[in-house]
VOKOL-999986 format. One record per residue (C-alpha): x, y, z. Coordinates in steps of 0.02 Angstrom, whole numbers, padded with zeros to 5 digits, always signed. Layout:
XYZ ...
// end
This chain:
-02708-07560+07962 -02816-07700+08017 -02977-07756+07997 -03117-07687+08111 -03163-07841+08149 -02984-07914+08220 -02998-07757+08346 -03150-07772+08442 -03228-07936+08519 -03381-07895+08618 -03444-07744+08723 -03404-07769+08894 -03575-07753+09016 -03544-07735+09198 -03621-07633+09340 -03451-07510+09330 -03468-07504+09140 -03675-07462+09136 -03615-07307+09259 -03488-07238+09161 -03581-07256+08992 -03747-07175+09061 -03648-07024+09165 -03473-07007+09081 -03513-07073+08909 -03375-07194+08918 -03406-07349+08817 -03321-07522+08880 -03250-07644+08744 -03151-07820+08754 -03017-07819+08607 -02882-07908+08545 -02703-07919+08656 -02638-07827+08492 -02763-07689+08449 -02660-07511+08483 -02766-07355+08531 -02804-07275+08383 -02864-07452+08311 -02962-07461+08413 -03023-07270+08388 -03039-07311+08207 -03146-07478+08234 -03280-07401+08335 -03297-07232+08241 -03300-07343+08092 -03425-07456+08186 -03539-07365+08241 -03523-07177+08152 -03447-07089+08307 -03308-06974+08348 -03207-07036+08473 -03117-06917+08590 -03008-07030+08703 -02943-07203+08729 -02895-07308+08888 -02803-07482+08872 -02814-07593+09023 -02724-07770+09010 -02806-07865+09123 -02699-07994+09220 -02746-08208+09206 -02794-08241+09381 -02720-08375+09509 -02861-08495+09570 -02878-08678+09608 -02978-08797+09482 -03091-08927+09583 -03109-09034+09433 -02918-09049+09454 -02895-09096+09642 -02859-08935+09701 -02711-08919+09575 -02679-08718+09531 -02741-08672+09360 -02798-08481+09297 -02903-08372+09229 -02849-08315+09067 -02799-08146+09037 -02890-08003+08929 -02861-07819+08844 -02994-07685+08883 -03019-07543+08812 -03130-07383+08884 -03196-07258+08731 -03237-07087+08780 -03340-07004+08643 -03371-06832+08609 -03516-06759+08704 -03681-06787+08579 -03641-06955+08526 -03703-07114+08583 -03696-07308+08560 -03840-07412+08577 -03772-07596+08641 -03900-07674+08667 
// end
């Protein structure tokens, strides 16, 4: 198993992920590229004393841009793992 810590990074807060916590109670995390599903299940009901009822893993993709510190030469955005928690209906998580 590993640690709680090497799972989860950072809560992810966007106007998409406010929504689906407030209406769907669906909780938005950045994890590691090797945290599996029920890691990350375990990590947040370990975390913060919920049940969790369902996991979705989204691997983001790096994306293609140009640099202007670098003349216009093609760099990237690097790539993340994202994971949306579903919890069961009377629990919540307090962010921030």
């Amino acid at each position: 198993m590993i640690a709680t810590d090497k799972i989860l990074k950072k809560p992810f807060i966007s106007e998409k992920a406010t929504i689906l916590s407030s209406d769907h109670n669906q909780y938005t995390f950045k994890v590691y590229s090797d945290a599996t599903r029920t890691a990350i299940a375990q990590a947040v009901e370990k975390t913060w004393s919920v049940k969790v009822r369902k996991v979705n893993v989204i691997n983001v993709k790096p994306k293609a841009r140009t640099l202007r510190y670098r003349r216009g030469k093609p760099g990237h955005r690097s790539g993340y793992k994202k994971a949306m928690v579903t919890l069961k209906v009377d629990d919540k998580i307090e962010i921030i």
